[in-house]
Biopython code that builds the backbone (N, CA, C, O; Angstrom):
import numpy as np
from Bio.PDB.StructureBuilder import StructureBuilder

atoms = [
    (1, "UNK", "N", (-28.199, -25.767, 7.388)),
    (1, "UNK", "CA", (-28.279, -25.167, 8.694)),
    (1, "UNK", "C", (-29.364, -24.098, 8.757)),
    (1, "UNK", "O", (-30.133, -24.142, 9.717)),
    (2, "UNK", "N", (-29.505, -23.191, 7.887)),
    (2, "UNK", "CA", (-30.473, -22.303, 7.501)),
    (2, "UNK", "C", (-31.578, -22.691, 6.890)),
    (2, "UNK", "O", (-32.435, -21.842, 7.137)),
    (3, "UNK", "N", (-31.956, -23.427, 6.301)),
    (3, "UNK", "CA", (-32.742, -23.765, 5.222)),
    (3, "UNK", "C", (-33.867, -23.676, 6.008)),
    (3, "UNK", "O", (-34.208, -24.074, 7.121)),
    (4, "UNK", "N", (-34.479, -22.860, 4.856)),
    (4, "UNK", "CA", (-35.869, -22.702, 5.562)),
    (4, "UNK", "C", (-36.147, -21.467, 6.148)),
    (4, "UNK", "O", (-37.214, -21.233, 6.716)),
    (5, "UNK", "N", (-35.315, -20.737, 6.045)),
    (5, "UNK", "CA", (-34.752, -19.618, 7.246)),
    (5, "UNK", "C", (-35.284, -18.086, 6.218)),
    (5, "UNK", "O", (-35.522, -16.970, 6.680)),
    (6, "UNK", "N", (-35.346, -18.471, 4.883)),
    (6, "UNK", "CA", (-35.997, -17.396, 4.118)),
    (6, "UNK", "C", (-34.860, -16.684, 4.029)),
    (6, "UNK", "O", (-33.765, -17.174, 3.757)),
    (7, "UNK", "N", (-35.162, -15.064, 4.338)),
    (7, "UNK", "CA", (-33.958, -13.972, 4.655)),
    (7, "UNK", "C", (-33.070, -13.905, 5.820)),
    (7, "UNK", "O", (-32.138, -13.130, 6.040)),
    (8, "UNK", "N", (-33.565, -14.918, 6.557)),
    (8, "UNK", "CA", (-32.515, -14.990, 7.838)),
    (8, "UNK", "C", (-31.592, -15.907, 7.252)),
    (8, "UNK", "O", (-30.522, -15.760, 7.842)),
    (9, "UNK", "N", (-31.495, -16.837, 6.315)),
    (9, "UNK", "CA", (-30.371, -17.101, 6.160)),
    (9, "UNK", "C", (-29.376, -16.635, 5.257)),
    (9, "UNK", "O", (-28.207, -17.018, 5.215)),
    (10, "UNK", "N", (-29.888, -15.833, 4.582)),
    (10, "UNK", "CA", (-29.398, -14.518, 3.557)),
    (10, "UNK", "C", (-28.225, -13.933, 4.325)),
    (10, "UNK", "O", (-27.050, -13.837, 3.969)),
    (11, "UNK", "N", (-29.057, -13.407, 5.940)),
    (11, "UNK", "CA", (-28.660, -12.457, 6.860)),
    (11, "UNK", "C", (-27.314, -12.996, 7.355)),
    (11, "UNK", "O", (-26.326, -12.364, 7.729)),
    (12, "UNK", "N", (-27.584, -14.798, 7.235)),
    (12, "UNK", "CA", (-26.160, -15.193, 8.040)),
    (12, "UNK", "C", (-24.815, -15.658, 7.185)),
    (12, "UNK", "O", (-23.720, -16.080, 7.557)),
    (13, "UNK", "N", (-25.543, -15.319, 5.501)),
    (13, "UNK", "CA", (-24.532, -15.622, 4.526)),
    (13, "UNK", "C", (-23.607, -14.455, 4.427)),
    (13, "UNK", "O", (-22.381, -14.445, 4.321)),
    (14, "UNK", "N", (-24.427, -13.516, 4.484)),
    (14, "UNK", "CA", (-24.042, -11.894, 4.594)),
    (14, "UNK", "C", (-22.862, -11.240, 5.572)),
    (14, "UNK", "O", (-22.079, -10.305, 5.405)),
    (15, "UNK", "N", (-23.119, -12.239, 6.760)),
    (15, "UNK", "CA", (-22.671, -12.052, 7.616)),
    (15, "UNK", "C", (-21.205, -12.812, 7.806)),
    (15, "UNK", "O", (-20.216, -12.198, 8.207)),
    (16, "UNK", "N", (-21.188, -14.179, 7.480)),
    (16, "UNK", "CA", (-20.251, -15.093, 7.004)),
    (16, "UNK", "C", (-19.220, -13.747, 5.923)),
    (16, "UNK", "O", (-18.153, -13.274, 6.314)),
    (17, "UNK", "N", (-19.890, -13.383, 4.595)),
    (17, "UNK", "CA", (-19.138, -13.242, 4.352)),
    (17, "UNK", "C", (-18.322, -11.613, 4.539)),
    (17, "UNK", "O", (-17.285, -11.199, 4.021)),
    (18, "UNK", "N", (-19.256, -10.966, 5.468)),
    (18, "UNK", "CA", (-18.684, -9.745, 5.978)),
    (18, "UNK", "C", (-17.367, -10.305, 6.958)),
    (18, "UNK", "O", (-16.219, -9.873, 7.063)),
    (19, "UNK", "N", (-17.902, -11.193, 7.468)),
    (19, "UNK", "CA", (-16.256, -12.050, 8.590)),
    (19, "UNK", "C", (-15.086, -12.086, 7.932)),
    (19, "UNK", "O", (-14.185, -11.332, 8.299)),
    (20, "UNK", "N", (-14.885, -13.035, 6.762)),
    (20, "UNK", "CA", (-14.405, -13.617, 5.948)),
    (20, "UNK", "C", (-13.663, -12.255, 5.392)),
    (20, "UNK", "O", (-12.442, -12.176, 5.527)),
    (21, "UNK", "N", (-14.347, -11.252, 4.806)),
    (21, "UNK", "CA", (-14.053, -9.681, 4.309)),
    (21, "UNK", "C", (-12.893, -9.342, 5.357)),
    (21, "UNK", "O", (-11.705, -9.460, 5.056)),
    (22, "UNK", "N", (-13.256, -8.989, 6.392)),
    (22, "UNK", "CA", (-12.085, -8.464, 7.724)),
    (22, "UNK", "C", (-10.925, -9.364, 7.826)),
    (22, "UNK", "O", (-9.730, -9.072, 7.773)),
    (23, "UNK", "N", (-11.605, -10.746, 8.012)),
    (23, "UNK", "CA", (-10.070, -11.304, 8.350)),
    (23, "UNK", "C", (-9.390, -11.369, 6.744)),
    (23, "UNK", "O", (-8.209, -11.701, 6.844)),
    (24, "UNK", "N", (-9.634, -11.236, 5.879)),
    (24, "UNK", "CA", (-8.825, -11.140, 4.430)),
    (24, "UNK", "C", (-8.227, -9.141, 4.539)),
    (24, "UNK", "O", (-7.203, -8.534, 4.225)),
    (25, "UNK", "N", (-9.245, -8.857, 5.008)),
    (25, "UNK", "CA", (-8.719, -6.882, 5.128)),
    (25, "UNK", "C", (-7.166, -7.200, 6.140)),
    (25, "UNK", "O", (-5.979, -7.002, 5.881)),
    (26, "UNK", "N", (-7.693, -7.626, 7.046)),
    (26, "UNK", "CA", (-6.312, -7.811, 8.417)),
    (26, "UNK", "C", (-5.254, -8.139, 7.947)),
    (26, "UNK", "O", (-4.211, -7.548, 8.228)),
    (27, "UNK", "N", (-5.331, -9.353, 6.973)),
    (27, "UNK", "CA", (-4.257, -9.898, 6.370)),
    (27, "UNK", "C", (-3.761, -9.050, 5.749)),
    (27, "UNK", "O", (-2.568, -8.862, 5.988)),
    (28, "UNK", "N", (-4.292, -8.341, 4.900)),
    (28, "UNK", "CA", (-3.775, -7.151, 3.652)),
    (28, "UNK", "C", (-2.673, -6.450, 4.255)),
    (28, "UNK", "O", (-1.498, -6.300, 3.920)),
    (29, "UNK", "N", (-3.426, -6.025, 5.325)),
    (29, "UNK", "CA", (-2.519, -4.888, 6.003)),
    (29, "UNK", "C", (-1.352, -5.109, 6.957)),
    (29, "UNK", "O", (-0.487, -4.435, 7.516)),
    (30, "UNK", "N", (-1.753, -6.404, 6.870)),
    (30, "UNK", "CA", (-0.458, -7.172, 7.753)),
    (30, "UNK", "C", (0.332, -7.456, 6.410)),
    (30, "UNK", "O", (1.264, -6.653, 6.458)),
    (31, "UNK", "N", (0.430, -8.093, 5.381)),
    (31, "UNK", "CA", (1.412, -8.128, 4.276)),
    (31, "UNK", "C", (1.201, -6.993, 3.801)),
    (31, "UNK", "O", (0.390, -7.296, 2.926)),
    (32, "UNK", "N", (1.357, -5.658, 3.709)),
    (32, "UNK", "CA", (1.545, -3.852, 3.243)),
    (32, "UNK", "C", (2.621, -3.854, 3.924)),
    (32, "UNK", "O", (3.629, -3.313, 3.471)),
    (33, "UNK", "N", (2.610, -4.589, 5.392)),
    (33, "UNK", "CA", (3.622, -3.548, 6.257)),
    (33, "UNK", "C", (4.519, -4.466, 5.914)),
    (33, "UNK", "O", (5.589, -4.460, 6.522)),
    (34, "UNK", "N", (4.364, -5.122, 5.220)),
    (34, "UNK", "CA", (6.010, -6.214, 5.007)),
    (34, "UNK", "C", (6.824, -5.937, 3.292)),
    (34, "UNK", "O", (8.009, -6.048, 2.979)),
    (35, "UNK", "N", (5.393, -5.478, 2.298)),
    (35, "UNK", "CA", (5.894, -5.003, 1.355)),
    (35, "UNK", "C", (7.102, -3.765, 1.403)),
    (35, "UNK", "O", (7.394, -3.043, 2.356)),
    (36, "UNK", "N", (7.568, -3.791, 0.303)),
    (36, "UNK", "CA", (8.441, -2.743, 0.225)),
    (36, "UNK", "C", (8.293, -2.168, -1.434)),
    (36, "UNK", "O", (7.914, -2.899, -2.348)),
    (37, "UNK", "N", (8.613, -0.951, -1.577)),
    (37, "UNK", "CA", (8.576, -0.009, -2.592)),
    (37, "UNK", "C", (9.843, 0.917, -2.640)),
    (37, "UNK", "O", (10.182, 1.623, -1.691)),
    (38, "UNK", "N", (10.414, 0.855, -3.668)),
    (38, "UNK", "CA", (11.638, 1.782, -3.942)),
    (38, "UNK", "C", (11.200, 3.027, -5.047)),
    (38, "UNK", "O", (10.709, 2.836, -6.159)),
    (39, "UNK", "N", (11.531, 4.411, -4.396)),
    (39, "UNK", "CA", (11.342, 5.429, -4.723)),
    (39, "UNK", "C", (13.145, 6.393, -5.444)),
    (39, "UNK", "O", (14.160, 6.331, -4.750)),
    (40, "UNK", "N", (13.149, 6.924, -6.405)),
    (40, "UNK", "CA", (14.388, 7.704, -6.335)),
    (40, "UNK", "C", (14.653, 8.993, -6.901)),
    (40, "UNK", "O", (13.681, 9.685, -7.204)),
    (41, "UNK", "N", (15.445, 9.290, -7.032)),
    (41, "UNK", "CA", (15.459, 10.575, -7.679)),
    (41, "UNK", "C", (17.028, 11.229, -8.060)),
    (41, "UNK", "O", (18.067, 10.769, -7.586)),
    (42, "UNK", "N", (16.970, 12.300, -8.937)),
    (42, "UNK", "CA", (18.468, 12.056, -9.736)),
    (42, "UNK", "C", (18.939, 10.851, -10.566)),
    (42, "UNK", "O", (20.076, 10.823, -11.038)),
    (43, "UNK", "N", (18.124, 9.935, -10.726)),
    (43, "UNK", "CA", (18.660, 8.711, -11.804)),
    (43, "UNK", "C", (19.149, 8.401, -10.848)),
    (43, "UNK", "O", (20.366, 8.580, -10.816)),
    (44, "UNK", "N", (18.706, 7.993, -10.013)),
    (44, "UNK", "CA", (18.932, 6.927, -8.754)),
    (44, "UNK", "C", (19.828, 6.815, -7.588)),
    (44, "UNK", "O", (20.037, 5.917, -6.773)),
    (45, "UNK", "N", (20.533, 8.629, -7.848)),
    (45, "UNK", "CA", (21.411, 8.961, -6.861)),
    (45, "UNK", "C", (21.241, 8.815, -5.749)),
    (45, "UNK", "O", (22.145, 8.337, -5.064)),
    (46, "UNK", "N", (19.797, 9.245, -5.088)),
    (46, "UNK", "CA", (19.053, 8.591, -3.899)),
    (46, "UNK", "C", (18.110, 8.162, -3.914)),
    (46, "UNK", "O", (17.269, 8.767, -4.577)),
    (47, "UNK", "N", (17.736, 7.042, -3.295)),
    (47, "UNK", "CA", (16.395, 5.788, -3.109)),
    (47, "UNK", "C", (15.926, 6.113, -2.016)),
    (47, "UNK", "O", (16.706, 6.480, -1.137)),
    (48, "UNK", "N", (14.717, 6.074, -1.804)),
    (48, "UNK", "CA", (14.049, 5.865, -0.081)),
    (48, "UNK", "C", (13.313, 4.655, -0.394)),
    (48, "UNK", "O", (12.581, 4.432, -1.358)),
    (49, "UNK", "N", (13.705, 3.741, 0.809)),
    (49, "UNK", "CA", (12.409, 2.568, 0.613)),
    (49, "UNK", "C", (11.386, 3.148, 1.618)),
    (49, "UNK", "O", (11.340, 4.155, 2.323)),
    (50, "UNK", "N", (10.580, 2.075, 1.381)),
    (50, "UNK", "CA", (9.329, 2.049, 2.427)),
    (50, "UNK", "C", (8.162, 1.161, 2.261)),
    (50, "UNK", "O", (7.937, 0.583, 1.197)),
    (51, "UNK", "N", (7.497, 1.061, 3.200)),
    (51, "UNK", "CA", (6.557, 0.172, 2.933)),
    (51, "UNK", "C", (5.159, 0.421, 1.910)),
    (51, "UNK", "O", (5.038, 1.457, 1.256)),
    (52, "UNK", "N", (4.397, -0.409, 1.891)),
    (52, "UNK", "CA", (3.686, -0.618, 1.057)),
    (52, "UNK", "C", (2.421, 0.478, 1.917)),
    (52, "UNK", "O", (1.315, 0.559, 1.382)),
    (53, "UNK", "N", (2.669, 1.227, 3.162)),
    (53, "UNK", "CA", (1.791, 1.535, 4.004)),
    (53, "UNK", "C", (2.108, 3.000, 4.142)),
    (53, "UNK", "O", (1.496, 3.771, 4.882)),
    (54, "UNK", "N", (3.239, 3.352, 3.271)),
    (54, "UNK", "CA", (4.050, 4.173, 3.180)),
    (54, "UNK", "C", (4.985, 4.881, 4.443)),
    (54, "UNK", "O", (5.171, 6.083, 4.636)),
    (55, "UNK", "N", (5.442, 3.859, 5.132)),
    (55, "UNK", "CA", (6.435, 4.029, 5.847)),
    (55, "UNK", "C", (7.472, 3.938, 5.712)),
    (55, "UNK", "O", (7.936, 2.879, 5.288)),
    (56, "UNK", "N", (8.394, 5.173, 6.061)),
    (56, "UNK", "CA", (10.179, 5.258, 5.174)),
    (56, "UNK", "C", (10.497, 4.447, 5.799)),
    (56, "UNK", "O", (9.912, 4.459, 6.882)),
    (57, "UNK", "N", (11.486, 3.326, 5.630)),
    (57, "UNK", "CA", (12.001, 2.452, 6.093)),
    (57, "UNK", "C", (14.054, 2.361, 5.979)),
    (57, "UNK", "O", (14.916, 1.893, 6.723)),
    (58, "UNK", "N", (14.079, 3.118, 4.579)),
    (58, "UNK", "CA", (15.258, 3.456, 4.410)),
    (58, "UNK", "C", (15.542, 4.225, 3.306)),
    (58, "UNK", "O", (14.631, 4.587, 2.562)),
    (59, "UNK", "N", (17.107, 4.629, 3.030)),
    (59, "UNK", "CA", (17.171, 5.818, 2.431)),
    (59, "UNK", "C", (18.899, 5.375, 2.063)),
    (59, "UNK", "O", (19.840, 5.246, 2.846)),
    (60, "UNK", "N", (18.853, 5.228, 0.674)),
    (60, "UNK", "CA", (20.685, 6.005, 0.335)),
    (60, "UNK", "C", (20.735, 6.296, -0.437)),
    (60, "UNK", "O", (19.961, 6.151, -1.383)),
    (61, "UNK", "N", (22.239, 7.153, -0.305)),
    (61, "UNK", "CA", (22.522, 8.388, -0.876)),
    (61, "UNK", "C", (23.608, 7.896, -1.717)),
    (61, "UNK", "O", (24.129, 6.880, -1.257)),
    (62, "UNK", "N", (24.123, 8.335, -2.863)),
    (62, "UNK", "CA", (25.275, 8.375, -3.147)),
    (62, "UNK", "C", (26.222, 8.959, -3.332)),
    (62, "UNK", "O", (26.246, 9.632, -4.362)),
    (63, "UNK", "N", (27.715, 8.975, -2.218)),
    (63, "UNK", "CA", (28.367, 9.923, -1.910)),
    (63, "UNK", "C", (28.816, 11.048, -3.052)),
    (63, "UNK", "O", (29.135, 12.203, -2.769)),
    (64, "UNK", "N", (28.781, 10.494, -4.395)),
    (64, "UNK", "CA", (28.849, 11.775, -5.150)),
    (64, "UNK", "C", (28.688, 12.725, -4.815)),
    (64, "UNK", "O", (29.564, 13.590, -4.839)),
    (65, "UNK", "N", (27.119, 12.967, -4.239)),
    (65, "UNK", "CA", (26.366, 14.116, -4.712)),
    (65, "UNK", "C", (26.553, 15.305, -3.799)),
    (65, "UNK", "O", (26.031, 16.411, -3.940)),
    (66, "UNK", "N", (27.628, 14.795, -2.547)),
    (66, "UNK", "CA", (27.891, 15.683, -1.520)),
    (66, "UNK", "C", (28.989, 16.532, -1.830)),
    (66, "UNK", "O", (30.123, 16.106, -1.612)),
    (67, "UNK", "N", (28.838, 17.591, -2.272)),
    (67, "UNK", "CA", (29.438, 18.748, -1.721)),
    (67, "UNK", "C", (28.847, 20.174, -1.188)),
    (67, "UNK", "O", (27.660, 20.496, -1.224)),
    (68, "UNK", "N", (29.752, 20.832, -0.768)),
    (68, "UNK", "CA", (29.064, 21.907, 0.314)),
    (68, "UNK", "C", (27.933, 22.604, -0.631)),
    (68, "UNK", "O", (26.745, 22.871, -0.446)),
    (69, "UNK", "N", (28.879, 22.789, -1.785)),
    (69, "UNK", "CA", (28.083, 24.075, -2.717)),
    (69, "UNK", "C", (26.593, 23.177, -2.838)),
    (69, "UNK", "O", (25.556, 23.775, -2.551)),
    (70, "UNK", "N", (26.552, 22.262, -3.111)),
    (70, "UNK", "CA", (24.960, 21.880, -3.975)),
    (70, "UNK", "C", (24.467, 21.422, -2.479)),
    (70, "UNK", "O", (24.256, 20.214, -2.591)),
    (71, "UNK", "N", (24.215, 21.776, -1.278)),
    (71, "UNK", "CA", (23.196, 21.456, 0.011)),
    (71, "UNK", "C", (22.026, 21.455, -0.494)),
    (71, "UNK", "O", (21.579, 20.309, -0.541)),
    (72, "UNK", "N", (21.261, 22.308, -0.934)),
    (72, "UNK", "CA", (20.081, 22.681, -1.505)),
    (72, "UNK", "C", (19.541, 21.762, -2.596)),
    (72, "UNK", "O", (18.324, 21.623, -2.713)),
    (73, "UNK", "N", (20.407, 21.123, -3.410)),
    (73, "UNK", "CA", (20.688, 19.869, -4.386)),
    (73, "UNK", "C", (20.206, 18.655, -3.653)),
    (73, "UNK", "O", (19.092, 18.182, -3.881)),
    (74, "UNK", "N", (20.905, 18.223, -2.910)),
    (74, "UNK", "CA", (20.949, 17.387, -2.104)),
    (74, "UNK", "C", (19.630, 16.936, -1.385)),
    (74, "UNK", "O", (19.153, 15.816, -1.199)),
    (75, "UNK", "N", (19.078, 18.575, -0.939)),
    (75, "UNK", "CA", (18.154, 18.195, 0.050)),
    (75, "UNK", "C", (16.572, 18.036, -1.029)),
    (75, "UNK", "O", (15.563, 17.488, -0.584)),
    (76, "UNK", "N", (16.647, 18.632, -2.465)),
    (76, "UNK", "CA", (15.343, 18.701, -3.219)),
    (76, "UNK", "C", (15.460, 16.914, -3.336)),
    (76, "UNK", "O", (14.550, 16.085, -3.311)),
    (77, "UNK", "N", (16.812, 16.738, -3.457)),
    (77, "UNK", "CA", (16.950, 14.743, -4.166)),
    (77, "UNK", "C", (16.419, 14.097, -3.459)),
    (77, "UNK", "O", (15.730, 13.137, -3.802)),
    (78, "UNK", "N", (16.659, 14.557, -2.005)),
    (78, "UNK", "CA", (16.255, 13.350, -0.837)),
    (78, "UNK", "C", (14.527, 13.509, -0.844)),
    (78, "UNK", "O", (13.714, 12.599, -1.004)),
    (79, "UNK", "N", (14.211, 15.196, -0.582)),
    (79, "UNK", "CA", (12.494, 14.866, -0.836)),
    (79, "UNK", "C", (11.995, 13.899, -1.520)),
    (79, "UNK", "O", (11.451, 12.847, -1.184)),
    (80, "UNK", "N", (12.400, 14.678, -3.185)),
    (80, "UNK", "CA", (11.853, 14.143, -4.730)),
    (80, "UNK", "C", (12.092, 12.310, -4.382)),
    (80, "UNK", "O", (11.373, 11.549, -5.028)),
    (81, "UNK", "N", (12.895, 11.820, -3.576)),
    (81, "UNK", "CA", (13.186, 10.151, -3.715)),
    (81, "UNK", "C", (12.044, 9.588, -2.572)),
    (81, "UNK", "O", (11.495, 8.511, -2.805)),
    (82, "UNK", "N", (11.737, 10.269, -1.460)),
    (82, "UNK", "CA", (10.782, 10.270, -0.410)),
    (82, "UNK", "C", (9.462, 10.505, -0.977)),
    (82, "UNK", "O", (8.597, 9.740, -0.549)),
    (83, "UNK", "N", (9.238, 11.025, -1.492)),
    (83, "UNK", "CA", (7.725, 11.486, -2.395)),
    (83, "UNK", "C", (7.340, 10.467, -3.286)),
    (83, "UNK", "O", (6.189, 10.030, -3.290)),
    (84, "UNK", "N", (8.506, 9.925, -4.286)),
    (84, "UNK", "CA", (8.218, 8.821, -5.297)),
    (84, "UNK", "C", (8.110, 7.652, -4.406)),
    (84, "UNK", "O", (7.250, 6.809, -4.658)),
    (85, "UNK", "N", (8.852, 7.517, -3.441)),
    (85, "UNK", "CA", (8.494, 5.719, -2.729)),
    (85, "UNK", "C", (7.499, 6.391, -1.892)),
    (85, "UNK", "O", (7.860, 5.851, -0.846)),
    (86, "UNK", "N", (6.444, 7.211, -1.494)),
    (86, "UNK", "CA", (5.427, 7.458, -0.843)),
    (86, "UNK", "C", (4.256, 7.567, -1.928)),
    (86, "UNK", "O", (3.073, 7.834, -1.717)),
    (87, "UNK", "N", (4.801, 7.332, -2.970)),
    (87, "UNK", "CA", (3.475, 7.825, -4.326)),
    (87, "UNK", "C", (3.785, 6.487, -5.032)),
    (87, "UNK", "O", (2.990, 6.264, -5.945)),
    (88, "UNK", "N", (4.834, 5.432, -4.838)),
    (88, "UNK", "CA", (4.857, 4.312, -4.971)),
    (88, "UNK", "C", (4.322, 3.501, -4.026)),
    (88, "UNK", "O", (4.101, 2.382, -4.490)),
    (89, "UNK", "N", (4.025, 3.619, -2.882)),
    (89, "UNK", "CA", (3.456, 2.787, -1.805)),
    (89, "UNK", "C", (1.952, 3.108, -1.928)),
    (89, "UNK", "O", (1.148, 2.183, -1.810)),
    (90, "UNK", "N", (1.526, 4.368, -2.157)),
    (90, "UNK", "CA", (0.201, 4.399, -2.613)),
    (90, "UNK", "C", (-0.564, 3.453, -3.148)),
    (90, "UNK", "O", (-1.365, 2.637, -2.691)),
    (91, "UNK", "N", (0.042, 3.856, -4.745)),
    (91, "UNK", "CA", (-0.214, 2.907, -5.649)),
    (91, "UNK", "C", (0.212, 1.340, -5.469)),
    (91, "UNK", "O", (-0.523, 0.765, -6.272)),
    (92, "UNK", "N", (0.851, 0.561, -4.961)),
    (92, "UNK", "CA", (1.009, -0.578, -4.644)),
    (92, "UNK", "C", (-0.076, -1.005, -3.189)),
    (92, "UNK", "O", (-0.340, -2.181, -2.937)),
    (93, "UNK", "N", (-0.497, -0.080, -2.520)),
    (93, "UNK", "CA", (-1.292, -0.469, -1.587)),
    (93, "UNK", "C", (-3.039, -0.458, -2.600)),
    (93, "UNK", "O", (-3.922, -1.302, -2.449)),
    (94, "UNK", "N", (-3.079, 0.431, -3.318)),
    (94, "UNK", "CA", (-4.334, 0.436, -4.348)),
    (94, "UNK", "C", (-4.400, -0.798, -5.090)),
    (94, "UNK", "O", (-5.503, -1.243, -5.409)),
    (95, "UNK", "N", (-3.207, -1.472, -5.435)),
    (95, "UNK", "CA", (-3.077, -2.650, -6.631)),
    (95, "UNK", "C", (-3.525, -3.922, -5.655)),
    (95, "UNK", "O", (-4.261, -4.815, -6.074)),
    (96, "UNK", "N", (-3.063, -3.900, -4.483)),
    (96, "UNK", "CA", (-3.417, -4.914, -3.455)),
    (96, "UNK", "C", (-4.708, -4.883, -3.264)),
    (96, "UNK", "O", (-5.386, -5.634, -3.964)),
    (97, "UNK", "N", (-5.366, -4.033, -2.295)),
    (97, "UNK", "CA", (-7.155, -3.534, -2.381)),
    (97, "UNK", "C", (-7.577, -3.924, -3.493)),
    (97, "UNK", "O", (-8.288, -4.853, -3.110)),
    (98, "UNK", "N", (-7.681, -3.911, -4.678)),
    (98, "UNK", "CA", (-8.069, -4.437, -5.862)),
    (98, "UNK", "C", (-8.041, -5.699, -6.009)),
    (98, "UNK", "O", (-9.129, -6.194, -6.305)),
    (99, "UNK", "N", (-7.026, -6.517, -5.888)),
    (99, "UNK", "CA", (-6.880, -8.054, -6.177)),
    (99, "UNK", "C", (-7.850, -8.676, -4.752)),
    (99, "UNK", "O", (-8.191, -9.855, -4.658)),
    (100, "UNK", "N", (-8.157, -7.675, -3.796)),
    (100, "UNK", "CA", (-8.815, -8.388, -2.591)),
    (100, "UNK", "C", (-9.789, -8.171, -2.649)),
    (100, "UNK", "O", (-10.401, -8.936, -1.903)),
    (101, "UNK", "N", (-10.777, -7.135, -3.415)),
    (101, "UNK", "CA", (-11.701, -6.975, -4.236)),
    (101, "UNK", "C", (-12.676, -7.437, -4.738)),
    (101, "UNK", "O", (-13.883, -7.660, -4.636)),
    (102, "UNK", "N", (-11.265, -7.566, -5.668)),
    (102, "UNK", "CA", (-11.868, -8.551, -7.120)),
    (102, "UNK", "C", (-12.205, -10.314, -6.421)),
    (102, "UNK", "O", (-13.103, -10.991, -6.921)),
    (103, "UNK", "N", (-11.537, -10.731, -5.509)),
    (103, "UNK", "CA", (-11.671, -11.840, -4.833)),
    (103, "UNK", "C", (-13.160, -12.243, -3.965)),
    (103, "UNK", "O", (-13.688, -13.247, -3.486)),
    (104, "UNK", "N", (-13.396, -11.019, -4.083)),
    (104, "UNK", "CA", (-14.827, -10.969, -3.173)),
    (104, "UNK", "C", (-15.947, -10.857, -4.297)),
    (104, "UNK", "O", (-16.878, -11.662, -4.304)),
    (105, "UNK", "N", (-15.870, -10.091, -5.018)),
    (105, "UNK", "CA", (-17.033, -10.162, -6.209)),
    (105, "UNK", "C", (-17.242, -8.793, -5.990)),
    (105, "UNK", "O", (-18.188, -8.269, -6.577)),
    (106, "UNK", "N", (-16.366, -7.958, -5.079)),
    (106, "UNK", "CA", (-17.456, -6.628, -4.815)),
    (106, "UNK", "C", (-16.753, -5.394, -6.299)),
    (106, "UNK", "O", (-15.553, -5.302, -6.558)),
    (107, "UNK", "N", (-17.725, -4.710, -6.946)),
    (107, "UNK", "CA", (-17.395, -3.884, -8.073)),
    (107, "UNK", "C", (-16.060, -3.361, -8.185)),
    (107, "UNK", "O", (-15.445, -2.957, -7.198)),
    (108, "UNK", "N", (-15.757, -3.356, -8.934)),
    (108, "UNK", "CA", (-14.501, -2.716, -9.779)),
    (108, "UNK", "C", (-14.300, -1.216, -9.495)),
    (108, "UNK", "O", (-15.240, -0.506, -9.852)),
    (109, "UNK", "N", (-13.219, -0.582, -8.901)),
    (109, "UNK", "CA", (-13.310, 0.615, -8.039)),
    (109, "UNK", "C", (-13.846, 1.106, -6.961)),
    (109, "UNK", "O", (-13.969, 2.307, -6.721)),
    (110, "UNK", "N", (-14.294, -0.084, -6.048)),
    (110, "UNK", "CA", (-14.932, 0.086, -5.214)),
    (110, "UNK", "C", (-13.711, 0.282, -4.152)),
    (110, "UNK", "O", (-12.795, -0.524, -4.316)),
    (111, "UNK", "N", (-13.580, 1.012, -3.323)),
    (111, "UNK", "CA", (-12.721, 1.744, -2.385)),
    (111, "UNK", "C", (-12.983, 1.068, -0.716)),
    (111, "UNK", "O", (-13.983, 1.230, -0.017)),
    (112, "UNK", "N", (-11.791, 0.319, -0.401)),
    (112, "UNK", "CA", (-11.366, -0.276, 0.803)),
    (112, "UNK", "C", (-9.957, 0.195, 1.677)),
    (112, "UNK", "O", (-8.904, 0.307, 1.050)),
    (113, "UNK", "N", (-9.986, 0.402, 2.807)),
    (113, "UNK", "CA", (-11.505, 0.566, 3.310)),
    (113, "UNK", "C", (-12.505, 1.880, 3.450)),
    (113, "UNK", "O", (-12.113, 3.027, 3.242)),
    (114, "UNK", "N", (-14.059, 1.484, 3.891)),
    (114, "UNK", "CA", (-14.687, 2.283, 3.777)),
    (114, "UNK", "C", (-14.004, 3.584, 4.254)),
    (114, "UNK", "O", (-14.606, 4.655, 4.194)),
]
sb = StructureBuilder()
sb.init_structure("model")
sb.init_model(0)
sb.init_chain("A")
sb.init_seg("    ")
for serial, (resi, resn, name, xyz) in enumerate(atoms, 1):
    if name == "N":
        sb.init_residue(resn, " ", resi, " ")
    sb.init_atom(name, np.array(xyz, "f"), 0.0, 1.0, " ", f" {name:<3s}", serial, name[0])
structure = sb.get_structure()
C-alpha cells in the first residue's frame, strides 16, 4: 500500500502502531477496573479490597476487634488495611503496564501513560 512511499510509509506504520497502542491502553484500563487486590492488616483482622485502579470496593472487619476501649485500634487497622490494598493496586496496575509494554517492544521501564 505504501511502497514506495520512503518515510511516508514509516509515518503510516508509526501511526498504525500508535492506534493499536491506545486501543490496547483502553483495554488495560478497562480490565484494572475489573481487577481486584486484597489489602490487610492485624493478620488479617481487616481486608479492604479494591481495584486494580485503586478503588475501595470493600472492606471487613472482624467482629473481634470491637470493643469500646481499643476505637483508636480499630481505626489505625482499617487505615493500615486501606493503604496496603491501595499500595497493592499500585503495584498490580505497574505489573499490567509492563506486560503491555513489553508487548509493544517499547523499553523496559518505560512509564505508561505518558
Amino acid at each position: 500500500m505504501f511502497k514506495g512511499l520512503g518515510q511516508m510509509g514509516d509515518m503510516a506504520k508509526m501511526m498504525k502502531a500508535a492506534q493499536e497502542m491506545q486501543g490496547k491502553m483502553a483495554q488495560l484500563q478497562e480490565d484494572m477496573a475489573n481487577m481486584t487486590v486484597t489489602g490487610e492488616s492485624g493478620a488479617g483482622l481487616v481486608k479492604a479490597t479494591a481495584t486494580a485502579k485503586g478503588e475501595l470496593t470493600g472492606l471487613d472487619i472482624d467482629p473481634s476487634i470491637f470493643n469500646g476501649d481499643d476505637k483508636e485500634v480499630v481505626e489505625d487497622l482499617i487505615l493500615a488495611a486501606i493503604k496496603d490494598a491501595q499500595h497493592r493496586a499500585q503495584e498490580k496496575s505497574q505489573e499490567e503496564m509492563s506486560k503491555l509494554t513489553e508487548g509493544l517492544g517499547l523499553p523496559p521501564g518505560m512509564n505508561l501513560p505518558f
